[in-house]
MARVOVO-646942 format. One record per atom (N, C-alpha, C, CB): residue number from 1; residue in one letter; chain; atom name; x, y, z. Coordinates in steps of 0.2 Angstrom, whole numbers, plus 5000, padded with zeros to 4 digits. Each point is the difference from the previous one (the first is absolute). Last residue first. Glycine has a CB too. Example, Ala and Ser with C-alpha at 12.3 -4.5 7.8 and 13.67 -1.06 7.14 Angstrom:
   nuro   papa   tivex   kepa      x      y      z
      2      S       A      N   5064   4989   5035
      2      S       A     CA   5004   5006   5001
      2      S       A      C   4996   5005   5003
      2      S       A     CB   5006   4997   4990
      1      A       A      N   4996   4975   5010
      1      A       A     CA   4996   5006   5000
      1      A       A      C   5004   5006   5000
      1      A       A     CB   4991   4994   5006
END
This chain:
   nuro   papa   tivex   kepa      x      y      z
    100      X       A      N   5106   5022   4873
    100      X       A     CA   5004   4998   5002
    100      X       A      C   5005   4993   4998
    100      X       A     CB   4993   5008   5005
     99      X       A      N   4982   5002   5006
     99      X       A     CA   5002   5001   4994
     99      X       A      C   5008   5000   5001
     99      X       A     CB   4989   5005   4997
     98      X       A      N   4992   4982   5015
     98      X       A     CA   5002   5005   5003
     98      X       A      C   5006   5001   4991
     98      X       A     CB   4997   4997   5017
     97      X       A      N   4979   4990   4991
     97      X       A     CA   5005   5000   4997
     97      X       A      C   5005   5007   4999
     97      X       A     CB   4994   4990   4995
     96      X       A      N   4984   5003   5013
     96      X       A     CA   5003   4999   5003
     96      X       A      C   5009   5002   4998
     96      X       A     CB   4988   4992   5003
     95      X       A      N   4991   5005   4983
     95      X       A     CA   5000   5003   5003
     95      X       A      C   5006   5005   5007
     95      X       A     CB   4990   4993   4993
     94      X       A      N   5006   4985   4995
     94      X       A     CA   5004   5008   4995
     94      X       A      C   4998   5005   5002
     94      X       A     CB   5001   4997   4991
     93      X       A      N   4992   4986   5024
     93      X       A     CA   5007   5000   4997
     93      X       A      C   5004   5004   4996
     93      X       A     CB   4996   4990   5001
     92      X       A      N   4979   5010   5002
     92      X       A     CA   5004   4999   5007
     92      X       A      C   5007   5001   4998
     92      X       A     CB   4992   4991   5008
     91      X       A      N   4995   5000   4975
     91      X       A     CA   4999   5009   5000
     91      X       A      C   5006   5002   5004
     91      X       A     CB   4986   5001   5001
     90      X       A      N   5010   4976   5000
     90      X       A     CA   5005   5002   4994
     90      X       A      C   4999   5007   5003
     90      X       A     CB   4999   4991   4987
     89      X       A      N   4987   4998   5025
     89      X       A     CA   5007   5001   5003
     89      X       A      C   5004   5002   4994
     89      X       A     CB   4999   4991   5010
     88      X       A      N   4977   5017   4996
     88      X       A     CA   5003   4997   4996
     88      X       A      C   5008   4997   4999
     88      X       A     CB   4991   5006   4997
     87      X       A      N   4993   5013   5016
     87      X       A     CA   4998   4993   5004
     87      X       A      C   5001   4992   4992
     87      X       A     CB   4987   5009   5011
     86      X       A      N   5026   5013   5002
     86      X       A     CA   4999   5000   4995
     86      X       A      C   4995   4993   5000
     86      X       A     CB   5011   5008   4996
     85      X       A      N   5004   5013   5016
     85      X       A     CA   4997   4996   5000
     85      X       A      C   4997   4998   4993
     85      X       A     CB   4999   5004   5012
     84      X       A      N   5022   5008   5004
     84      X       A     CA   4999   4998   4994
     84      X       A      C   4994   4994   4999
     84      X       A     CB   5012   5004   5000
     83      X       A      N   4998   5016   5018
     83      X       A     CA   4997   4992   4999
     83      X       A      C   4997   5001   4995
     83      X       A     CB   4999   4996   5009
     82      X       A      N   5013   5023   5000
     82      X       A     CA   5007   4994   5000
     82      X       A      C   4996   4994   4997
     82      X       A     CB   5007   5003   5011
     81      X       A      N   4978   5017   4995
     81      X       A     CA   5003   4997   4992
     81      X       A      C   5006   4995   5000
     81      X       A     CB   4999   5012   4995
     80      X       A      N   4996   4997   5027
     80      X       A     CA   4993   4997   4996
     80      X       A      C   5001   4997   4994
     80      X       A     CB   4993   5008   5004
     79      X       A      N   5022   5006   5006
     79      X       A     CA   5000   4993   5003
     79      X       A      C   4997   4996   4997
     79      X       A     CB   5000   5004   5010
     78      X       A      N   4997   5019   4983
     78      X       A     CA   5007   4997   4999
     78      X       A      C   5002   4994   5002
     78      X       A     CB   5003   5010   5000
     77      X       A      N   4979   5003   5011
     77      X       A     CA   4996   4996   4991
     77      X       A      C   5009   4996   4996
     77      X       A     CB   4987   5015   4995
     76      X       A      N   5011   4987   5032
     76      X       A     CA   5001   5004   4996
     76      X       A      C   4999   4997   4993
     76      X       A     CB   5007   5006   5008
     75      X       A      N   4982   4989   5017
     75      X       A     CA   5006   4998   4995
     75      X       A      C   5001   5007   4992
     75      X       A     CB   4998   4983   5004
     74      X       A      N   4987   5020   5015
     74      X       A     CA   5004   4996   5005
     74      X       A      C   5007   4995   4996
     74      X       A     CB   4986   4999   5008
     73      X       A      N   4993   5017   4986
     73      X       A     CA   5007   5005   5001
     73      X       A      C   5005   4993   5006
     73      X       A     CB   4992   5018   4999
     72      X       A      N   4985   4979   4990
     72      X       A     CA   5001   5002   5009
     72      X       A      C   5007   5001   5001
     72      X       A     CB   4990   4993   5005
     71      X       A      N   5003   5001   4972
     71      X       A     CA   4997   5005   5002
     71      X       A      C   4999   5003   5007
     71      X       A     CB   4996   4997   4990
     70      X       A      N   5019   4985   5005
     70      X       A     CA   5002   5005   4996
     70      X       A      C   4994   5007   5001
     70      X       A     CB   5008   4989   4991
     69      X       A      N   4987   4990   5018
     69      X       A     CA   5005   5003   5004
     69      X       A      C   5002   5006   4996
     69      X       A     CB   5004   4989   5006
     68      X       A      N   4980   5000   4983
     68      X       A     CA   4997   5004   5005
     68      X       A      C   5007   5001   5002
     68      X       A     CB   4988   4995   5003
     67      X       A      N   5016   4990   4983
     67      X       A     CA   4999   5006   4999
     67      X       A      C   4996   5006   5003
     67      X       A     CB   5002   4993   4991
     66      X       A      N   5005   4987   5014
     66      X       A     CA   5006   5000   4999
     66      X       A      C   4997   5009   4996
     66      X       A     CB   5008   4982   4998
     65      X       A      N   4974   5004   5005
     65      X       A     CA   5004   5000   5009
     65      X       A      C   5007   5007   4998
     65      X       A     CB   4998   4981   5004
     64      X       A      N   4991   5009   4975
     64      X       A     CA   4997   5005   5003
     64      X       A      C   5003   5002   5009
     64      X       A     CB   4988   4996   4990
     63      X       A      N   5020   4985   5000
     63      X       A     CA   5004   5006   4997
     63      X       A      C   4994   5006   5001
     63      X       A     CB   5008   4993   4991
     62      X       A      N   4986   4987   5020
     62      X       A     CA   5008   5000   5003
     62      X       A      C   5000   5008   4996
     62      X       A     CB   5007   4985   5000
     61      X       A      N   4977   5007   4993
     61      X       A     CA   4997   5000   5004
     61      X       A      C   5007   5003   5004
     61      X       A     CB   4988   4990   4998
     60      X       A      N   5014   4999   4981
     60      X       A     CA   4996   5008   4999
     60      X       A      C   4999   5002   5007
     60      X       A     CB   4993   4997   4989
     59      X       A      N   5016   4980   5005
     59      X       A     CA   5005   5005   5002
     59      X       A      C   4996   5008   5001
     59      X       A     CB   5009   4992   4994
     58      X       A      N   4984   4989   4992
     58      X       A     CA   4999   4998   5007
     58      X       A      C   5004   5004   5005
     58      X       A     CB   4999   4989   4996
     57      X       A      N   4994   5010   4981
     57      X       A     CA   4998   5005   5002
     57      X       A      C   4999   4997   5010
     57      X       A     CB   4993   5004   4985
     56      X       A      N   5013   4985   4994
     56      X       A     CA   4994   4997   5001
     56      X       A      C   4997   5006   5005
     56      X       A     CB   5004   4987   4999
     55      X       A      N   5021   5013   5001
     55      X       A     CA   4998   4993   4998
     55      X       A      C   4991   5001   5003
     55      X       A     CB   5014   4991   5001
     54      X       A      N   5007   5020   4999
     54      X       A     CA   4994   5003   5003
     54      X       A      C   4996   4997   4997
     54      X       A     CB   5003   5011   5003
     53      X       A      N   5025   4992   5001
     53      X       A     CA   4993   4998   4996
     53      X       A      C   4995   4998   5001
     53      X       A     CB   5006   4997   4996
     52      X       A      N   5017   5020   5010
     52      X       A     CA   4992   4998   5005
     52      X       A      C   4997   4995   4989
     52      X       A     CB   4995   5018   5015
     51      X       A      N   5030   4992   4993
     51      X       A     CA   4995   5000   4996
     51      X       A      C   4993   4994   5005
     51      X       A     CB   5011   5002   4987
     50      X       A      N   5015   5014   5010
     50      X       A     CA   4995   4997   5007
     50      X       A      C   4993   5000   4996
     50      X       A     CB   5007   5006   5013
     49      X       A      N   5023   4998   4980
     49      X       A     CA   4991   4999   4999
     49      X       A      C   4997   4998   5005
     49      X       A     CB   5002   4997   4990
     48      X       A      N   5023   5010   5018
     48      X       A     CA   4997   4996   4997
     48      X       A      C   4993   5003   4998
     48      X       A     CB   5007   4991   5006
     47      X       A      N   5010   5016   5008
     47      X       A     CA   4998   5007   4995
     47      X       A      C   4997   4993   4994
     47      X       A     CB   5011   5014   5002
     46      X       A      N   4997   4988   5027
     46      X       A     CA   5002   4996   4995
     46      X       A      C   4994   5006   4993
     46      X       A     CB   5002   4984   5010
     45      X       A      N   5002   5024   5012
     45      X       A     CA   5004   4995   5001
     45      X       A      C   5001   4995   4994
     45      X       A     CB   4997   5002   5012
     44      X       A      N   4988   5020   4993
     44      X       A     CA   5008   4999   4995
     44      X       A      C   5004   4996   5001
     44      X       A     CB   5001   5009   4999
     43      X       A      N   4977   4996   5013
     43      X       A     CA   5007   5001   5004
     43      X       A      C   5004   5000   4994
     43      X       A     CB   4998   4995   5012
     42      X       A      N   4983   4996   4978
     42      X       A     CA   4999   5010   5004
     42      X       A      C   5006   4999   5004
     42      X       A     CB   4984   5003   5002
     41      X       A      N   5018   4976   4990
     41      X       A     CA   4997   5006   4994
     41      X       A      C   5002   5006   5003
     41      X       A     CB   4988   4994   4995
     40      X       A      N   5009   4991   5022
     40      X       A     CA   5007   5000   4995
     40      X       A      C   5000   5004   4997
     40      X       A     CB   5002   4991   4999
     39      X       A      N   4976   5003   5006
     39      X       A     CA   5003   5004   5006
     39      X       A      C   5008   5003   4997
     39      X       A     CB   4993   4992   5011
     38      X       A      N   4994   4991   4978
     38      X       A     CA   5000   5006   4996
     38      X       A      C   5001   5007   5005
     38      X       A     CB   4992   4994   4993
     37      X       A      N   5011   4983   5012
     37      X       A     CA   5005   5002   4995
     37      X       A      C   4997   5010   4997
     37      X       A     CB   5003   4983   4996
     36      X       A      N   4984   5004   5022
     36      X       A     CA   5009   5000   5002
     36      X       A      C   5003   5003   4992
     36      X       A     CB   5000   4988   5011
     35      X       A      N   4977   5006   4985
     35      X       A     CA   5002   5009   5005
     35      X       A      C   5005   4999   5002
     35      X       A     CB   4991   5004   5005
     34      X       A      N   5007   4976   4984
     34      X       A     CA   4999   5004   4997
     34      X       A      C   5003   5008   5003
     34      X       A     CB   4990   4991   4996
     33      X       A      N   5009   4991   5017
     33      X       A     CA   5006   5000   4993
     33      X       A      C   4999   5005   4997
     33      X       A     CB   5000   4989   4997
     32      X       A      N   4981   5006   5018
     32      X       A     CA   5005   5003   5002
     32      X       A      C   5007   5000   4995
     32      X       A     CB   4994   4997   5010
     31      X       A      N   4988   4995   4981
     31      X       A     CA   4996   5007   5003
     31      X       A      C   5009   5001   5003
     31      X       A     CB   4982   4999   5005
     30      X       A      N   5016   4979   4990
     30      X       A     CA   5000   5004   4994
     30      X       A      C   5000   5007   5002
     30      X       A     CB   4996   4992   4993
     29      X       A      N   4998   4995   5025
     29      X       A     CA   5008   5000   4999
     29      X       A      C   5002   5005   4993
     29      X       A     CB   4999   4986   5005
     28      X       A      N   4978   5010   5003
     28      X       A     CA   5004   5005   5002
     28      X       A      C   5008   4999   5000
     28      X       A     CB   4990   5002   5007
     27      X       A      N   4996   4989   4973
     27      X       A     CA   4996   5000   5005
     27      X       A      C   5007   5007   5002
     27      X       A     CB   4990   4985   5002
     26      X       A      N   5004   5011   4974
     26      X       A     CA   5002   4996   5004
     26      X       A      C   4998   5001   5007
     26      X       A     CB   5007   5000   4992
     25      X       A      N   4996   5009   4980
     25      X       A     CA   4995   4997   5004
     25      X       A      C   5003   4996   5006
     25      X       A     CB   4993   5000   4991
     24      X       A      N   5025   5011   4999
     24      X       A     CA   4994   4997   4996
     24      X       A      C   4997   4998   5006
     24      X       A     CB   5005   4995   4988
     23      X       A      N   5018   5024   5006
     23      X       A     CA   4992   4996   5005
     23      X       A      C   4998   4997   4996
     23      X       A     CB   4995   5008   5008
     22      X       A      N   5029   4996   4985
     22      X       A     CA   4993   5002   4999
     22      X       A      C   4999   4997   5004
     22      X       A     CB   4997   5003   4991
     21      X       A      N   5028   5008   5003
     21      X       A     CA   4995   4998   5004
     21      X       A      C   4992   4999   4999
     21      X       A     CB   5008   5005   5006
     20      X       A      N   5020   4995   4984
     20      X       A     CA   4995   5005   5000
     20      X       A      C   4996   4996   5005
     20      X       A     CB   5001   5006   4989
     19      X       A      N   5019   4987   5006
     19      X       A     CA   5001   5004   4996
     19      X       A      C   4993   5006   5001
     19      X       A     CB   5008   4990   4991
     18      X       A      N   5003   4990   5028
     18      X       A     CA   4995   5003   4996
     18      X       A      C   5003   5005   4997
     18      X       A     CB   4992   4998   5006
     17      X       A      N   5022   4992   5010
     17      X       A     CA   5000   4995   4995
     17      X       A      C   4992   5003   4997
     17      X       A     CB   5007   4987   5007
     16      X       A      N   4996   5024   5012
     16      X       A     CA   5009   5001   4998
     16      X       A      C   4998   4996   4992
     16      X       A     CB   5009   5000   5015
     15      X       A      N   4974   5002   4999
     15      X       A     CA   4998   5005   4997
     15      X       A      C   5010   5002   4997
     15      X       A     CB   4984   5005   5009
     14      X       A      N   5008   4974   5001
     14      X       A     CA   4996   5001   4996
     14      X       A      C   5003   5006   4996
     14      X       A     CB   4991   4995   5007
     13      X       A      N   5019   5000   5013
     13      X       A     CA   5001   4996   4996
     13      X       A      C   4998   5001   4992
     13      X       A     CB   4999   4994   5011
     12      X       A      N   4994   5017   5008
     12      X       A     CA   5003   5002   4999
     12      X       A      C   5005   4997   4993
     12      X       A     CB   4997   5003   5013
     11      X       A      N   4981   4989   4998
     11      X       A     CA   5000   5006   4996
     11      X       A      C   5007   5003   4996
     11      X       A     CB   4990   5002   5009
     10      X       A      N   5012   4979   5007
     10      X       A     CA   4997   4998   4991
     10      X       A      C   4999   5007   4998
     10      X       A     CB   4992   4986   5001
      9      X       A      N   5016   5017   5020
      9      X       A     CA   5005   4999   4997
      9      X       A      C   4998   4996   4991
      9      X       A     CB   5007   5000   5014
      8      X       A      N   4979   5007   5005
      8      X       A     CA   5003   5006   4997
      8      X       A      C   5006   4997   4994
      8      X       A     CB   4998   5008   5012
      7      X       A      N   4987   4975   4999
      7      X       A     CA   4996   5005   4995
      7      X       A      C   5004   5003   4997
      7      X       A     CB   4992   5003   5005
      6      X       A      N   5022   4980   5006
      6      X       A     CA   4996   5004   5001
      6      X       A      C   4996   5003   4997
      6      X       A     CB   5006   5000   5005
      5      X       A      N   5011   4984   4991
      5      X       A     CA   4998   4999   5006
      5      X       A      C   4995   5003   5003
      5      X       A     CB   5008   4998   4999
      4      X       A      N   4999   4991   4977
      4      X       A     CA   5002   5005   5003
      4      X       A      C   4997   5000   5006
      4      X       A     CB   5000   5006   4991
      3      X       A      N   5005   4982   4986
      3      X       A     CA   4996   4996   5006
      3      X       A      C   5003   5008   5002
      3      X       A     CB   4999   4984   5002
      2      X       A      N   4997   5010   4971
      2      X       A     CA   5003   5007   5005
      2      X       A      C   4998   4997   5007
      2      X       A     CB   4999   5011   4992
      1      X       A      N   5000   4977   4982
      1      X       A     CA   4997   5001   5006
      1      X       A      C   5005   5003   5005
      1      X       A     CB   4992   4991   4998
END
């Protein structure tokens, strides 16, 4: 167990002691971790996996969202792909898996 003082500093925490990243079903905390790290991603601040498990198809509503912006030119499809989705966590994982 990691005590910390602030959101920034558990995200920060997080994304120094992680090999890779997944969403699972959750509320607005998960939502924010999430888009915080995938913010990272797209600035080049970190080059981790970013995986969405989509358990049941709970995430479709978010990833259609995530895909409109791409057709309202508000992210780029290269953004978009950084997310690894899958609604099986084995799949998710070999999926995820970076070669090497």
């Amino acid at each position: 167990m990691h005590v910390v003082g602030s959101m920034h500093e558990r995200k920060a925490l997080m994304a120094d002691l992680s090999d890779a990243f997944i969403a699972m079903p959750g509320g607005f905390g998960t939502l924010d971790e999430f888009c915080e790290i995938l913010t990272w991603t797209q600035l080049g601040l970190q080059q981790k996996p970013i995986g969405m498990l989509n358990v049941d198809g709970f995430f479709d509503r978010l990833l259609d969202a995530f895909d409109h912006a791409v057709t309202e030119q508000f992210v780029k499809p290269k953004h978009r792909d950084m997310i690894v989705t899958d609604r099986e966590v084995i799949s998710l994982i070999d999926r995820m898996r970076v070669p090497g």
